[in-house]
C-alpha positions as CSV (number, residue, x, y, z in Angstrom):
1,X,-14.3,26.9,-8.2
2,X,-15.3,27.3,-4.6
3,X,-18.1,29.6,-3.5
4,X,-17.2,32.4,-0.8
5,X,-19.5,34.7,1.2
6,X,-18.1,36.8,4.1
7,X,-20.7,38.3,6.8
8,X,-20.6,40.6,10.3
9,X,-18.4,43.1,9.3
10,X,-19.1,46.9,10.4
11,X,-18.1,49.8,12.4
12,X,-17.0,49.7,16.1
13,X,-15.3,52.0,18.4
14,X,-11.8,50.8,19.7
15,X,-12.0,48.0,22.8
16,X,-15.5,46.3,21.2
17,X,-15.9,43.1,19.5
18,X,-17.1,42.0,16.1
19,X,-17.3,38.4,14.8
20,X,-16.9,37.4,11.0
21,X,-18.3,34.6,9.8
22,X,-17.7,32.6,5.9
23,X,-19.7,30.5,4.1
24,X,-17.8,28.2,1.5
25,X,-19.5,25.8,-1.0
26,X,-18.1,24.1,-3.7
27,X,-15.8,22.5,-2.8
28,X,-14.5,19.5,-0.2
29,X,-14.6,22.0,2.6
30,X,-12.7,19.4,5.2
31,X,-9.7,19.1,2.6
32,X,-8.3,22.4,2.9
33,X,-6.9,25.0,4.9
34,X,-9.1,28.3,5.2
35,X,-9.0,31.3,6.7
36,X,-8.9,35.2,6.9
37,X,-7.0,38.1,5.2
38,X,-7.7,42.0,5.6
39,X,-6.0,44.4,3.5
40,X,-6.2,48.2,5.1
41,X,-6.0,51.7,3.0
42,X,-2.6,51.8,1.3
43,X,-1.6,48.6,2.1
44,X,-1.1,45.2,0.5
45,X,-3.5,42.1,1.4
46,X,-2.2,40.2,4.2
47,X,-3.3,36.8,6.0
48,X,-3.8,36.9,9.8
49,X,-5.3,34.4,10.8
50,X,-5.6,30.6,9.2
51,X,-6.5,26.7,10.3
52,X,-5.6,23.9,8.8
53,X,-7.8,20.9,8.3
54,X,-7.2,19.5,11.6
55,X,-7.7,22.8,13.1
56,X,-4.1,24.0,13.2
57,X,-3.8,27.5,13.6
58,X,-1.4,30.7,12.4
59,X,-2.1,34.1,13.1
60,X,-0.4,37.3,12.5
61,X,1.7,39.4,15.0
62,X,-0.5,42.2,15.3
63,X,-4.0,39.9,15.8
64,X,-2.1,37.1,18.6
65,X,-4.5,37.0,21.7
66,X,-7.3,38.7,20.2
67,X,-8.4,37.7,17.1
68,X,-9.5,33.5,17.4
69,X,-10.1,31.5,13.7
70,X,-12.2,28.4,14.0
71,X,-14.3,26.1,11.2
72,X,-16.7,23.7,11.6
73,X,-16.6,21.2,9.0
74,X,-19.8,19.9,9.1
75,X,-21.4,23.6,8.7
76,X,-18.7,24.2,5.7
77,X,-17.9,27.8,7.8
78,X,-14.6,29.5,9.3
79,X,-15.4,32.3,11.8
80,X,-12.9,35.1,13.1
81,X,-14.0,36.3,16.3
82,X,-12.1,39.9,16.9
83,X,-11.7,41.1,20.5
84,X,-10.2,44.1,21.7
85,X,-10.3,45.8,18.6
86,X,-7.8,48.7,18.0
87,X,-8.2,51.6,14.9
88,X,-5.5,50.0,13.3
89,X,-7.6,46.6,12.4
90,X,-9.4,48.7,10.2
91,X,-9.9,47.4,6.3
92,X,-11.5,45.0,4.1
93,X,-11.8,40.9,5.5
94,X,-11.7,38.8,2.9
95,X,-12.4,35.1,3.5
96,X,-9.9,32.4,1.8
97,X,-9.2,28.7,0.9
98,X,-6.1,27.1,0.1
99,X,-5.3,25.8,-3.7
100,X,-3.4,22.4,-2.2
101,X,-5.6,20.0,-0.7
102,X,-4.0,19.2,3.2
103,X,-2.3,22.6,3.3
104,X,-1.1,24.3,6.0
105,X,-1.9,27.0,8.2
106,X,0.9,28.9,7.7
107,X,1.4,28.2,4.1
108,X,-1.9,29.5,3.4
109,X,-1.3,32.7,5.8
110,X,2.3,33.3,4.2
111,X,2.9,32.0,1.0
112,X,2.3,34.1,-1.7
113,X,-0.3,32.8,-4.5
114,X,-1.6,30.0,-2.1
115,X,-5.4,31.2,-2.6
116,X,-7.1,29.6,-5.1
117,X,-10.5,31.9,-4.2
118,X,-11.3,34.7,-2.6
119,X,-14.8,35.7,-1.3
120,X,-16.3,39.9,-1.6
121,X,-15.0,40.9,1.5
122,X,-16.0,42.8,4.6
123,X,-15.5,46.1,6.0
124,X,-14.4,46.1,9.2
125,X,-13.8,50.1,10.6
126,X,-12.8,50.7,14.3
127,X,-12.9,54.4,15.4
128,X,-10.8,55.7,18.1
């Protein structure tokens, strides 16, 4: 089972920036899609942004043109860099890979019970 650990969460006023960055070991890193799900107060966990392996990319309506996904296969790390940030992208980060090897993007953003492991998370709290 793959190895997770999310960093750079933390608390930011509304308009600032904040970059996440994961860590994955364990597994063939360059196989599978990865990427980045938040869950808020109240709310279910939902994916907003993911890449496949050949750096394919799906994001969410409410993150399009501000939040960017990117890996680096050699480095075995997917980074979500957050501009523009608004109270409402408040909530825990989590970090995610795909459970089918040369998954998609989307699949692993929309399909329900594609994660096959989840890292801690990170709390991410924007004030207005």
């Amino acid at each position: 089972q793959a190895q997770i650990v999310e960093s750079g969460g933390g608390v930011v006023q509304a308009g600032e920036s904040l970059r996440l960055s994961c860590t994955m070991s364990g597994l063939t890193f360059d196989a599978f899609a990865v990427g980045w799900f938040r869950q808020a107060p109240g709310s279910e966990r939902e994916g907003i942004a993911c890449i496949s392996r050949s750096s394919v990319t799906e994001y969410a309506d409410s993150v399009k043109g501000r939040f960017t996904v990117a890996r680096d296969n050699t480095r075995n790390t997917v980074t979500l860099q957050m501009n523009n940030l608004k109270p409402e992208d408040t909530g825990m980060y989590y970090c995610a890979v795909d459970r089918t090897v040369m998954g998609s993007s989307w699949s692993l953003c929309t399909v329900p019970g594609r994660v096959a492991s989840w890292g801690q998370g990170t709390q991410v709290t924007v004030s207005s």
